[in-house]
C-alpha positions as CSV (number, residue, x, y, z in Angstrom):
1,X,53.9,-96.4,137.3
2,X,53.4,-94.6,140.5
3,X,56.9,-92.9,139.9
4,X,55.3,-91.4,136.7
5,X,52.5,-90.3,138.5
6,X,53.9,-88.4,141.4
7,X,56.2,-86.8,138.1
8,X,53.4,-85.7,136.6
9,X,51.2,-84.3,139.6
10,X,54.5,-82.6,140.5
11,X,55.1,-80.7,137.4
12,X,51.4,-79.9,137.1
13,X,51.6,-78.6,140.9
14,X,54.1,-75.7,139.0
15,X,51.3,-74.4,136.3
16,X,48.8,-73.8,139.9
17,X,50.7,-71.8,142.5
18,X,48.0,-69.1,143.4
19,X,46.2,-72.1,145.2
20,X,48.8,-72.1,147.9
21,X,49.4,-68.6,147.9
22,X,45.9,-67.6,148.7
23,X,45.9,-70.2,151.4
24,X,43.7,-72.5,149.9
25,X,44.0,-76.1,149.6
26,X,44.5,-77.0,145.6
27,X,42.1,-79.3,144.1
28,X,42.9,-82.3,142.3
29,X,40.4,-84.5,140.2
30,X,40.9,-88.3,140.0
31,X,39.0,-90.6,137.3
32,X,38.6,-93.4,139.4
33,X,38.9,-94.2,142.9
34,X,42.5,-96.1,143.4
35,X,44.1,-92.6,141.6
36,X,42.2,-90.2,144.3
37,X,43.9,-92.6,147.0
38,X,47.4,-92.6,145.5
39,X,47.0,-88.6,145.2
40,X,45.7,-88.4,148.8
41,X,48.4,-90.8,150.4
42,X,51.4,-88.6,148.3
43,X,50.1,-85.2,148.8
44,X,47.8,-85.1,152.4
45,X,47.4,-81.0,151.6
46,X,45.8,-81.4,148.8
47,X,42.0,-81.7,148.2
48,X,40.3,-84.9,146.2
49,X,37.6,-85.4,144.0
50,X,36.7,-88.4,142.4
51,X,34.5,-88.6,139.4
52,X,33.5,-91.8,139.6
53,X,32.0,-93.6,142.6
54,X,32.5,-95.8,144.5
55,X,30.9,-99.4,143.3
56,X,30.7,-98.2,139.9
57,X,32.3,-100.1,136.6
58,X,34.0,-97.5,134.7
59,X,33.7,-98.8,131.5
60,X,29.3,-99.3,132.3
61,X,29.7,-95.6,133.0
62,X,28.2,-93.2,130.7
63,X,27.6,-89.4,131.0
């Protein structure tokens, strides 16, 4: 699964390539918290958001 994953962030890194030709760090929003960390260990240039916080059940959550 975390083959699939890099695949997918590295295909989607190929639709966004004015980020890191304006010299700013691209942006990637994660659902939940153990995706932000897999993005963060695989890609250390990137920036990470994380919609849901820490300590929170995602399936309590509503909007």
């Amino acid at each position: 699964m975390k083959r699939e994953i890099m695949i997918l962030l590295l295909i989607g890194s190929l639709f966004f390539p004015s980020a890191t030709a304006s010299g700013e760090k691209p942006l990637v929003v994660a659902t939940i918290g153990p995706l932000g960390s897999i993005v963060r260990e695989a890609f250390p240039e990137v920036d990470v958001v994380v919609l849901i916080p820490p300590g929170v059940d995602p399936p309590t959550t509503t909007r």
